[in-house]
mmCIF file as gemmi writes it, N, C-alpha and C atoms, coordinates in Angstrom:
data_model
loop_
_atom_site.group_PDB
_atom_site.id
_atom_site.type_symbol
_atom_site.label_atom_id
_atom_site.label_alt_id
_atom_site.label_comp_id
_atom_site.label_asym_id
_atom_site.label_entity_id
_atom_site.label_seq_id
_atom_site.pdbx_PDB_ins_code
_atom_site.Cartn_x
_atom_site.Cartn_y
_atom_site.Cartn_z
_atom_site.occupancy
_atom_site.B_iso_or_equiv
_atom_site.pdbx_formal_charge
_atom_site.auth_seq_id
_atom_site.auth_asym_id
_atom_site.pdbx_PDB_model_num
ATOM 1 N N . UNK Axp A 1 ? -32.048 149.805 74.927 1 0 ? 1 A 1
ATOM 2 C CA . UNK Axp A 1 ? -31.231 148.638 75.182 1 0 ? 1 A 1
ATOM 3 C C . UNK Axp A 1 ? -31.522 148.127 76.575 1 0 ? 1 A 1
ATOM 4 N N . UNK Axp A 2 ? -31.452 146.593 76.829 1 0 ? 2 A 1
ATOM 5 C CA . UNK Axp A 2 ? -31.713 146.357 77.48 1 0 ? 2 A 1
ATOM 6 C C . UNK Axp A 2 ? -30.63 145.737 78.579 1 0 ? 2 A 1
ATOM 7 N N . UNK Axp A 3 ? -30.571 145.256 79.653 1 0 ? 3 A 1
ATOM 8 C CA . UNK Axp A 3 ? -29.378 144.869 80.114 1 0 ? 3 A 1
ATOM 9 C C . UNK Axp A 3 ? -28.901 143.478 80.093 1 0 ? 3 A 1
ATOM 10 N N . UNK Axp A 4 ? -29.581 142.669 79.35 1 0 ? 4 A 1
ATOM 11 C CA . UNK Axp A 4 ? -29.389 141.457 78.768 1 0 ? 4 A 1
ATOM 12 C C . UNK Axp A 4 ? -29.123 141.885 77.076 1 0 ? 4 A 1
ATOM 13 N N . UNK Axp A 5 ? -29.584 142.829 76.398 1 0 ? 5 A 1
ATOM 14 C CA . UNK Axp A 5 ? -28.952 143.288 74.934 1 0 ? 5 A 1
ATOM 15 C C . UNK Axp A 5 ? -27.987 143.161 74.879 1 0 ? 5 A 1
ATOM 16 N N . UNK Axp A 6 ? -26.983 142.671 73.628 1 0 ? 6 A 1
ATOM 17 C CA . UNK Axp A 6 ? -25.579 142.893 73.545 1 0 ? 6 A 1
ATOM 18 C C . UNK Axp A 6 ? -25.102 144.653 73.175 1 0 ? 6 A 1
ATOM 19 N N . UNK Axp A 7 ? -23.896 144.297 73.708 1 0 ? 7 A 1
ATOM 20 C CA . UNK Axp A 7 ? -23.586 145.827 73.019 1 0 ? 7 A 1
ATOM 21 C C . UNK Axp A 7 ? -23.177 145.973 71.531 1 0 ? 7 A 1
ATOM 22 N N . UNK Axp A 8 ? -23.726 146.994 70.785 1 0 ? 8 A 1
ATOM 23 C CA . UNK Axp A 8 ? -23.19 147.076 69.307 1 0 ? 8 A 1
ATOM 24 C C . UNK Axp A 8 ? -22.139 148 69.125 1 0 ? 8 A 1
ATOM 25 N N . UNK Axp A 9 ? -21.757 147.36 68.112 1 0 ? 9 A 1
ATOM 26 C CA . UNK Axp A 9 ? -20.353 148.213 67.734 1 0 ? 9 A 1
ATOM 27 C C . UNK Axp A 9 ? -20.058 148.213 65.772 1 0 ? 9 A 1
ATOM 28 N N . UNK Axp A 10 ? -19.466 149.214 66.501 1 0 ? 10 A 1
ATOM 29 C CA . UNK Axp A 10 ? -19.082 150.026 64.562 1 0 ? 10 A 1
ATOM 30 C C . UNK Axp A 10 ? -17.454 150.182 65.251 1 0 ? 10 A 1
ATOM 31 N N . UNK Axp A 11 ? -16.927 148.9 64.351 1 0 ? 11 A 1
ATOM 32 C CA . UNK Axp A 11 ? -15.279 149 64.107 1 0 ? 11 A 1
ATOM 33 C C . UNK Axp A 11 ? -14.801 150.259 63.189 1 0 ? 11 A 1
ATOM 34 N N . UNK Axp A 12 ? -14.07 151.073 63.4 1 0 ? 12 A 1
ATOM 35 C CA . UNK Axp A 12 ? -13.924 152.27 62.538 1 0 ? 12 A 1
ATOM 36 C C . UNK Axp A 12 ? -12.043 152.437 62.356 1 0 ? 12 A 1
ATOM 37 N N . UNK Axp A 13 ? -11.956 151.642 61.133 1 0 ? 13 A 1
ATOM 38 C CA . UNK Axp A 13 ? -10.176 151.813 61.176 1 0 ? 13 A 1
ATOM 39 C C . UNK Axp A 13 ? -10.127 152.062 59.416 1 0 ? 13 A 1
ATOM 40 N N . UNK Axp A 14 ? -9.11 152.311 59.347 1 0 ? 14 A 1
ATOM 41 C CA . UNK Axp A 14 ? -9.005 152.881 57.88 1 0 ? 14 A 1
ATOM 42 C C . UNK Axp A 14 ? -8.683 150.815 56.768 1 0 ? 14 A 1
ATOM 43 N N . UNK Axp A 15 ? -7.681 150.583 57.976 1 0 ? 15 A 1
ATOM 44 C CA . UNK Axp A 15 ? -7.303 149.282 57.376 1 0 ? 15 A 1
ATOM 45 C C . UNK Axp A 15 ? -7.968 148.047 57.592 1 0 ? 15 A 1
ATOM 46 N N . UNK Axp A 16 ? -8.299 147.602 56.051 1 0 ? 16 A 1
ATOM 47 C CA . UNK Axp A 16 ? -9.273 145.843 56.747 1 0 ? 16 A 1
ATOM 48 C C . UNK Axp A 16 ? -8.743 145.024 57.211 1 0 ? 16 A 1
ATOM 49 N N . UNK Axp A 17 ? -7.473 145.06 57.56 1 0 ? 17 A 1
ATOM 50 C CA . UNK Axp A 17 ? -6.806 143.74 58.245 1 0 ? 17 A 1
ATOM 51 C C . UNK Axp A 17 ? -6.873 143.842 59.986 1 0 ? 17 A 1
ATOM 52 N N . UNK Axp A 18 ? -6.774 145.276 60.149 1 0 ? 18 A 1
ATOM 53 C CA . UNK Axp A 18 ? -7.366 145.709 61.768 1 0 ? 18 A 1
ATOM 54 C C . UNK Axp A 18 ? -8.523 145.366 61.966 1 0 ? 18 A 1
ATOM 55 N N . UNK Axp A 19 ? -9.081 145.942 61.097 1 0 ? 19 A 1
ATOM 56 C CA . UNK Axp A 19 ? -10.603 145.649 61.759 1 0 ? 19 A 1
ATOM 57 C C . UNK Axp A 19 ? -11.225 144.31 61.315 1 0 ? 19 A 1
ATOM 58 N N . UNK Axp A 20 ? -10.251 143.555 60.56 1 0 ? 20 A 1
ATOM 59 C CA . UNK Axp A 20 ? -10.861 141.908 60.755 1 0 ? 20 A 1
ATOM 60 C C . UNK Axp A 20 ? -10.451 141.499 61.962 1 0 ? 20 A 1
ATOM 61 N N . UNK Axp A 21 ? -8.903 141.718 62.67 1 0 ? 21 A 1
ATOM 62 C CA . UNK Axp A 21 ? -8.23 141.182 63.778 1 0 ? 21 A 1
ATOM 63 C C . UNK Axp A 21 ? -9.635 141.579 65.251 1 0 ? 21 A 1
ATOM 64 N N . UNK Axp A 22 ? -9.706 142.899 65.053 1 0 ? 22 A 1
ATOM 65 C CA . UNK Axp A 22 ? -10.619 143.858 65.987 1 0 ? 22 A 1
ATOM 66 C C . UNK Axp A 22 ? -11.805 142.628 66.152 1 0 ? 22 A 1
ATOM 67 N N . UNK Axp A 23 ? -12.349 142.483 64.743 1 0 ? 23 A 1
ATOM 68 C CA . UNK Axp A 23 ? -13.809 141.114 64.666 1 0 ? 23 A 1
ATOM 69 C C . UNK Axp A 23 ? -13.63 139.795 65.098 1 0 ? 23 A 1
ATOM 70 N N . UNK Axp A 24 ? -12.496 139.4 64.652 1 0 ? 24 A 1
ATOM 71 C CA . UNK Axp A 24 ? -12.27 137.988 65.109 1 0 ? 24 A 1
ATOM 72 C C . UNK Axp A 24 ? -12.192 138.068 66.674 1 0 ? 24 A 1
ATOM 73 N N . UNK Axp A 25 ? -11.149 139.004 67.54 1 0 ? 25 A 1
ATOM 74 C CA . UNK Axp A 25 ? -11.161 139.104 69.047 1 0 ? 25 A 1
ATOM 75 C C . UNK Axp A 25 ? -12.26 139.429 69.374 1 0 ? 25 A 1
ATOM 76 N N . UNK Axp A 26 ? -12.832 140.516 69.274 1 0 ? 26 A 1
ATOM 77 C CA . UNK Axp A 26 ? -14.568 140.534 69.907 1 0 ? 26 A 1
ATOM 78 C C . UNK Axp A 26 ? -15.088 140.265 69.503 1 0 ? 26 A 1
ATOM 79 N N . UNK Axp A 27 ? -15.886 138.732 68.447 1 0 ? 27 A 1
ATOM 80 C CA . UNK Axp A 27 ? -16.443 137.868 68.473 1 0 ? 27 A 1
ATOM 81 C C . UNK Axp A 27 ? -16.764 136.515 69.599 1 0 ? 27 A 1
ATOM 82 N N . UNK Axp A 28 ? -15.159 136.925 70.37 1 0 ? 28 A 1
ATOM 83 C CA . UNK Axp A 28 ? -15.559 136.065 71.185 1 0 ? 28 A 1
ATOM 84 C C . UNK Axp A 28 ? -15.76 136.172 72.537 1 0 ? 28 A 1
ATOM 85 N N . UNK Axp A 29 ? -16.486 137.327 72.673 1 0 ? 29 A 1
ATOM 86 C CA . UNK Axp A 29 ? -16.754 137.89 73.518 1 0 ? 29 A 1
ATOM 87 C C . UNK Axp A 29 ? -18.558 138.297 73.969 1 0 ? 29 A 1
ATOM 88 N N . UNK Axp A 30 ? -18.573 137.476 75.234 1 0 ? 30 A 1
ATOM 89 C CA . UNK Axp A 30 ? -19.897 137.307 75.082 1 0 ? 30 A 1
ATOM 90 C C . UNK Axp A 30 ? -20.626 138.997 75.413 1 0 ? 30 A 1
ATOM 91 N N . UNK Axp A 31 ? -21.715 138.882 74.855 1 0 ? 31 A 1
ATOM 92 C CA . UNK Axp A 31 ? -22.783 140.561 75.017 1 0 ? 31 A 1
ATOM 93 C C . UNK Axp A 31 ? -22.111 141.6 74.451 1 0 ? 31 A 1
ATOM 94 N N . UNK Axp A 32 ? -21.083 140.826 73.046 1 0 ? 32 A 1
ATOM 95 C CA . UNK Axp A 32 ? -21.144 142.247 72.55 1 0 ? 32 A 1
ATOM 96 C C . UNK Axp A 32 ? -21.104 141.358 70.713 1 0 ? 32 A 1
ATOM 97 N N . UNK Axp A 33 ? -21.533 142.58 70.202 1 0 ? 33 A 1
ATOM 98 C CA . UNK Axp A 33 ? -21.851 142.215 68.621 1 0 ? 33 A 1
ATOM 99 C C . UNK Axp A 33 ? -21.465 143.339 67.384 1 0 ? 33 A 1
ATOM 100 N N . UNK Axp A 34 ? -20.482 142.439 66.43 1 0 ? 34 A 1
ATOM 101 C CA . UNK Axp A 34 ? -19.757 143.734 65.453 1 0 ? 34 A 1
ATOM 102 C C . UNK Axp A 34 ? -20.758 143.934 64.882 1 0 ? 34 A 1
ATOM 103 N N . UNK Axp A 35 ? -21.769 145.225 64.745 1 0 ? 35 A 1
ATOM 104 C CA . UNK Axp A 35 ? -22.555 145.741 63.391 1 0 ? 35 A 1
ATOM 105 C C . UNK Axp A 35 ? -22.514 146.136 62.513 1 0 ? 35 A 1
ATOM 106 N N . UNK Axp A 36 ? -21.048 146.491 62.233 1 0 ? 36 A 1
ATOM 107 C CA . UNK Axp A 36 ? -20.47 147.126 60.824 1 0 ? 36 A 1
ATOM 108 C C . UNK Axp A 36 ? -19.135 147.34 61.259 1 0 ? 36 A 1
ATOM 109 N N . UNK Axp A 37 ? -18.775 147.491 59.887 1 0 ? 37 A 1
ATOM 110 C CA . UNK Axp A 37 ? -17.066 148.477 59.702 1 0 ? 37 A 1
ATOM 111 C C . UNK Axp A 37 ? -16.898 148.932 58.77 1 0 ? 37 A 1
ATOM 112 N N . UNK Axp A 38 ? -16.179 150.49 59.41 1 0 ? 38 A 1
ATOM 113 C CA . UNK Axp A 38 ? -16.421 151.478 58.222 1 0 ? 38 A 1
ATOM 114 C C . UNK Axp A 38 ? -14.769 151.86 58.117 1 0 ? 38 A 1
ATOM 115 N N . UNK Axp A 39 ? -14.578 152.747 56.825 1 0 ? 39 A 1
ATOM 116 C CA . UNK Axp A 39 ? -13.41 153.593 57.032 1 0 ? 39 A 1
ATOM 117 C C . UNK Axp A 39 ? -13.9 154.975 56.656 1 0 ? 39 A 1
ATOM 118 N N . UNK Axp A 40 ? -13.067 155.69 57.562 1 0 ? 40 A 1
ATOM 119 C CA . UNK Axp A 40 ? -12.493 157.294 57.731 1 0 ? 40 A 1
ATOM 120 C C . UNK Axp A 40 ? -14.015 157.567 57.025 1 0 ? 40 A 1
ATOM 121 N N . UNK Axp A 41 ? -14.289 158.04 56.095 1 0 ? 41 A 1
ATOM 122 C CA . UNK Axp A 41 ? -15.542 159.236 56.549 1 0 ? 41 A 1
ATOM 123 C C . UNK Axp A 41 ? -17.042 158.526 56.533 1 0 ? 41 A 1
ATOM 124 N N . UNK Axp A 42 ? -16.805 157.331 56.26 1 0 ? 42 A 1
ATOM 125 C CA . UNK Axp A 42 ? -18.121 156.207 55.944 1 0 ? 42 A 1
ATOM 126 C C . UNK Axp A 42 ? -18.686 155.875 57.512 1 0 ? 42 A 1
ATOM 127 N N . UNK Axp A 43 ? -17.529 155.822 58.538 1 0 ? 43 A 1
ATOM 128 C CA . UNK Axp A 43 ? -17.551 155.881 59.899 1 0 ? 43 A 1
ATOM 129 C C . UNK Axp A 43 ? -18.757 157.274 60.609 1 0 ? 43 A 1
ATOM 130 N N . UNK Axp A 44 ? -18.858 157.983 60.089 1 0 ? 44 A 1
ATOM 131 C CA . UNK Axp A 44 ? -19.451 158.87 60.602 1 0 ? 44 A 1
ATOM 132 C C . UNK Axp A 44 ? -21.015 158.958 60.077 1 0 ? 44 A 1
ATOM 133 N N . UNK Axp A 45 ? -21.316 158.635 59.059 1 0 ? 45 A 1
ATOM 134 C CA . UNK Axp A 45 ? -22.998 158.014 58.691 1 0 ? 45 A 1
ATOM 135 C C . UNK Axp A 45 ? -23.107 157.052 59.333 1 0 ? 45 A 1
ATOM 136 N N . UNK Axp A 46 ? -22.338 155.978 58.921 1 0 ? 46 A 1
ATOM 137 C CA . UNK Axp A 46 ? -22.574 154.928 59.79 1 0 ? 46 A 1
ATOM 138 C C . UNK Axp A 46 ? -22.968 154.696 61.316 1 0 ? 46 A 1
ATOM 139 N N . UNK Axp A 47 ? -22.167 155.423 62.16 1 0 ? 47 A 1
ATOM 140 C CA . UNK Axp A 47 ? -22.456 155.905 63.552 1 0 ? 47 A 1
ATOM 141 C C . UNK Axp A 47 ? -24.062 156.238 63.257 1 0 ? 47 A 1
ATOM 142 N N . UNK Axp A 48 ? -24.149 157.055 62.537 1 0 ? 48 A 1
ATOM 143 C CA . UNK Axp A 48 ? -25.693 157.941 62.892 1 0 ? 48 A 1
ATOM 144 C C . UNK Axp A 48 ? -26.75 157.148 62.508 1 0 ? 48 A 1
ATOM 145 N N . UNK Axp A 49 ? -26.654 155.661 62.416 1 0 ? 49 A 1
ATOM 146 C CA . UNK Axp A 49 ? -28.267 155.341 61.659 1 0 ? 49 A 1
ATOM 147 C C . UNK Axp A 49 ? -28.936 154.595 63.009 1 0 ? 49 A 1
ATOM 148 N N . UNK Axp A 50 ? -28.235 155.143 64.066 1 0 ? 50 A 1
ATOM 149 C CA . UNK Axp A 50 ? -29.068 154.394 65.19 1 0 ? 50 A 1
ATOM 150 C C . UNK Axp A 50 ? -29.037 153.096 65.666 1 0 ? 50 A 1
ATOM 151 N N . UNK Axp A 51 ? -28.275 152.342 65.133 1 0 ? 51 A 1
ATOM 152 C CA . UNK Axp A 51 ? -28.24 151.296 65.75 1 0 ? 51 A 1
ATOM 153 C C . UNK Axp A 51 ? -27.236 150.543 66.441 1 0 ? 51 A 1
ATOM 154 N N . UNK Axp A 52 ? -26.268 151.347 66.386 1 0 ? 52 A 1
ATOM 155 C CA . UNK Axp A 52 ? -24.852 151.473 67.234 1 0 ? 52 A 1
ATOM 156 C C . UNK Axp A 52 ? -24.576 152.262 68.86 1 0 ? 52 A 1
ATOM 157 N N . UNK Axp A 53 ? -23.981 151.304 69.386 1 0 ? 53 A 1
ATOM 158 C CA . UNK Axp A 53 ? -24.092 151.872 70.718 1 0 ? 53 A 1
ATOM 159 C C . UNK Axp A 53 ? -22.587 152.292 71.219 1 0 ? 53 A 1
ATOM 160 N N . UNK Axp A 54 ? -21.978 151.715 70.543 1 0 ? 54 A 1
ATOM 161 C CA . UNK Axp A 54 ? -20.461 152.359 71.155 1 0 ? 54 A 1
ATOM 162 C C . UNK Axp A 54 ? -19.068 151.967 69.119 1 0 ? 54 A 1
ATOM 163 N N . UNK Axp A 55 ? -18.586 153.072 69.172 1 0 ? 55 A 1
ATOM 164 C CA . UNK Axp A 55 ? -18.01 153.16 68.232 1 0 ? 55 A 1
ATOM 165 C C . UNK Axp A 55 ? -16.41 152.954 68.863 1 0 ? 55 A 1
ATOM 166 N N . UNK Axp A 56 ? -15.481 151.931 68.171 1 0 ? 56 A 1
ATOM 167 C CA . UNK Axp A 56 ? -14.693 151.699 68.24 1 0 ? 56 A 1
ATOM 168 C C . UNK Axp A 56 ? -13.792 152.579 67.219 1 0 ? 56 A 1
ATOM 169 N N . UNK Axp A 57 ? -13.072 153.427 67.296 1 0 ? 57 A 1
ATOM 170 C CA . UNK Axp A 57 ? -12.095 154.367 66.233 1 0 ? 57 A 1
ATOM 171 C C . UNK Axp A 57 ? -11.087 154.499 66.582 1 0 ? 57 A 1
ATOM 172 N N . UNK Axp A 58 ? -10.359 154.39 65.51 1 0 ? 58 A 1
ATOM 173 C CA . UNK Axp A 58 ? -9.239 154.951 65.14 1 0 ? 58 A 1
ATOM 174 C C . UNK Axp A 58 ? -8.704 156.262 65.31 1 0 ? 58 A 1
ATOM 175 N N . UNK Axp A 59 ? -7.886 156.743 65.996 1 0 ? 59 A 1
ATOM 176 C CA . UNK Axp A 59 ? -7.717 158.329 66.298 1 0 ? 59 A 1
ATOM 177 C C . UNK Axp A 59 ? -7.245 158.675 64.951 1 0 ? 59 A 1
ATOM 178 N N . UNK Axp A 60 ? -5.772 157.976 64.271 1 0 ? 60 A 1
ATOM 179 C CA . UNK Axp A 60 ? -4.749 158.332 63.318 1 0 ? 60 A 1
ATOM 180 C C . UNK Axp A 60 ? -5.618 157.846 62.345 1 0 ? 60 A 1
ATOM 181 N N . UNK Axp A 61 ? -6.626 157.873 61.25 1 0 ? 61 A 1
ATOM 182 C CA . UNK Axp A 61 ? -7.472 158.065 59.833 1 0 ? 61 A 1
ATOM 183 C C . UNK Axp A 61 ? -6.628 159.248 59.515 1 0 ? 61 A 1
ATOM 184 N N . UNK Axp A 62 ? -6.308 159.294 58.208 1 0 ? 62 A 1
ATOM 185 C CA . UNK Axp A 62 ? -6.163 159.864 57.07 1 0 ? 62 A 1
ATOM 186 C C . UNK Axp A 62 ? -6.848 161.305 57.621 1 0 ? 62 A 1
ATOM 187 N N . UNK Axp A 63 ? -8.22 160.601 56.981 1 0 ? 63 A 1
ATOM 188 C CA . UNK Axp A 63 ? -9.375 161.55 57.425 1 0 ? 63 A 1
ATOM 189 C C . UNK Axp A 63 ? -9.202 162.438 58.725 1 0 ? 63 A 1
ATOM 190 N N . UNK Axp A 64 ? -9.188 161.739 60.024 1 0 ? 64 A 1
ATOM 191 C CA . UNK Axp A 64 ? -8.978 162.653 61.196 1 0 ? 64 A 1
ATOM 192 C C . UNK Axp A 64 ? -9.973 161.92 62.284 1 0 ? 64 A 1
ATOM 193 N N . UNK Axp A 65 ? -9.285 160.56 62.716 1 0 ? 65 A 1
ATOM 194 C CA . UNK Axp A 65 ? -10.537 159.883 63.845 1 0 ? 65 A 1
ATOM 195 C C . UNK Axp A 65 ? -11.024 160.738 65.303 1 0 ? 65 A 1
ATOM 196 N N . UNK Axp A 66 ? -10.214 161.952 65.411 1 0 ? 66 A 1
ATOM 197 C CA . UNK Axp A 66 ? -10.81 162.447 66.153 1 0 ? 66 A 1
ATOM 198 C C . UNK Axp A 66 ? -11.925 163.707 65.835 1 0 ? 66 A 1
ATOM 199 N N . UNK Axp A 67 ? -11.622 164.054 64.624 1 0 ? 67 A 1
ATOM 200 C CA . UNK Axp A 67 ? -12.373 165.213 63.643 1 0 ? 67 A 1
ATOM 201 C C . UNK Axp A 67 ? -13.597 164.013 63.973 1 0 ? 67 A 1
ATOM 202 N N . UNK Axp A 68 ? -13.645 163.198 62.962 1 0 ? 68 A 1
ATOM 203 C CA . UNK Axp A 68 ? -14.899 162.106 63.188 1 0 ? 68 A 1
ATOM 204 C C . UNK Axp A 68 ? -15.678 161.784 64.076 1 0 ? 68 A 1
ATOM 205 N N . UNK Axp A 69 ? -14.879 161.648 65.164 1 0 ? 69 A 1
ATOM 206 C CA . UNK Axp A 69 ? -15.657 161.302 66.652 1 0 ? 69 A 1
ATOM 207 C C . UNK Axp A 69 ? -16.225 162.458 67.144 1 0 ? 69 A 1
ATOM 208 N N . UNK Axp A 70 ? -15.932 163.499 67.136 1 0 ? 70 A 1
ATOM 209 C CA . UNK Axp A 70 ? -16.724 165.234 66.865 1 0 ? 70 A 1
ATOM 210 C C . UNK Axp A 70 ? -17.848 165.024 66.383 1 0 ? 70 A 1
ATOM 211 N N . UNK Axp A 71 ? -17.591 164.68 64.935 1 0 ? 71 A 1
ATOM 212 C CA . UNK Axp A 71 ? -18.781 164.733 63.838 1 0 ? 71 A 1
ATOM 213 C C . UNK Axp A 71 ? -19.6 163.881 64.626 1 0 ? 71 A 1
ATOM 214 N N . UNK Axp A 72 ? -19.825 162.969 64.833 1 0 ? 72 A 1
ATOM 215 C CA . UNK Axp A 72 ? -20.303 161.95 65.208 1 0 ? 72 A 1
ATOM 216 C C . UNK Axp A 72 ? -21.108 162.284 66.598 1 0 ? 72 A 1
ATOM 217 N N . UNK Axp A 73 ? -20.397 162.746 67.879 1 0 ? 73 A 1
ATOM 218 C CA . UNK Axp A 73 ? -21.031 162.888 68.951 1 0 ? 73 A 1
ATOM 219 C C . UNK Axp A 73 ? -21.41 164.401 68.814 1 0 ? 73 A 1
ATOM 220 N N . UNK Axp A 74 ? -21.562 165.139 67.675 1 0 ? 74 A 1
ATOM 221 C CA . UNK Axp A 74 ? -22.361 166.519 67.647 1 0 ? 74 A 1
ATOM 222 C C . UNK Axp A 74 ? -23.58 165.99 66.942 1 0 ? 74 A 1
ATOM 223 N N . UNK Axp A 75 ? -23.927 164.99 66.467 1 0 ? 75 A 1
ATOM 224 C CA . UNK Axp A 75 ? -25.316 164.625 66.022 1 0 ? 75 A 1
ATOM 225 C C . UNK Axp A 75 ? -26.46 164.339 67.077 1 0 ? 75 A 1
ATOM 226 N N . UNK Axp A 76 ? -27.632 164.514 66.916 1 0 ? 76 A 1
ATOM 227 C CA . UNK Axp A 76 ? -28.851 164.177 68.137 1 0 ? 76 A 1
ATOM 228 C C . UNK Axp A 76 ? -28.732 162.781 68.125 1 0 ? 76 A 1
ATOM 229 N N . UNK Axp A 77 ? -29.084 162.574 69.115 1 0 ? 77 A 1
ATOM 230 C CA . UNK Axp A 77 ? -29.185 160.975 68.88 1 0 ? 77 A 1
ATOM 231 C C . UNK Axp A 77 ? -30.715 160.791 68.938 1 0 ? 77 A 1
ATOM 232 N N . UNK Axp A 78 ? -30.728 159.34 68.194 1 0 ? 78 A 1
ATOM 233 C CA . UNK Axp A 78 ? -32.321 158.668 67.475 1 0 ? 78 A 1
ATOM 234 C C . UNK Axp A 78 ? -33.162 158.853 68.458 1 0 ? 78 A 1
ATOM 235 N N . UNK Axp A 79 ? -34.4 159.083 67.863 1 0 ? 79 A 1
ATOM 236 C CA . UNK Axp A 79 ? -35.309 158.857 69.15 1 0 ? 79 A 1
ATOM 237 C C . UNK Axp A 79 ? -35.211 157.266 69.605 1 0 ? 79 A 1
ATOM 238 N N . UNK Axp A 80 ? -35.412 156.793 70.422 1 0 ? 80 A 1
ATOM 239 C CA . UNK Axp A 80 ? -36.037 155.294 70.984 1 0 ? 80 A 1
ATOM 240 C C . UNK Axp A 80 ? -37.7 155.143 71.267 1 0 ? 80 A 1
């Protein structure tokens, strides 16, 4: 990434009405860009395909957004 790159993001909430509100507010926000949105365990592949730079989550998932964010930052990250 570069320092003119936007930043990417993976919205990670269980509910689609959050994470539309979450899209519509940081849309308008310049140098950064929604790349997906996942819920509770779809959030954690998703994180890993490399092309996400900062994950927005939910602590309270069903699932366990902090179990997730574990899962997630115990993976290697991509080569570049």
């Amino acid at each position: 990434m570069t320092d003119d790159a936007p930043i990417r993001l993976l919205l990670a909430d269980d509910h689609p009405v959050v994470r539309a509100g979450l899209r519509a507010v940081l849309a308008t926000e310049p140098g950064l860009v929604v790349m997906a949105e996942a819920a509770a365990e779809d959030a954690v592949t998703r994180a890993a395909a490399g092309d996400i730079d900062v994950v927005l989550m939910d602590l309270q998932f069903g699932y366990g957004g902090a179990e997730a964010t574990a899962q997630s930052t115990a993976r290697p990250l991509p080569a570049c």
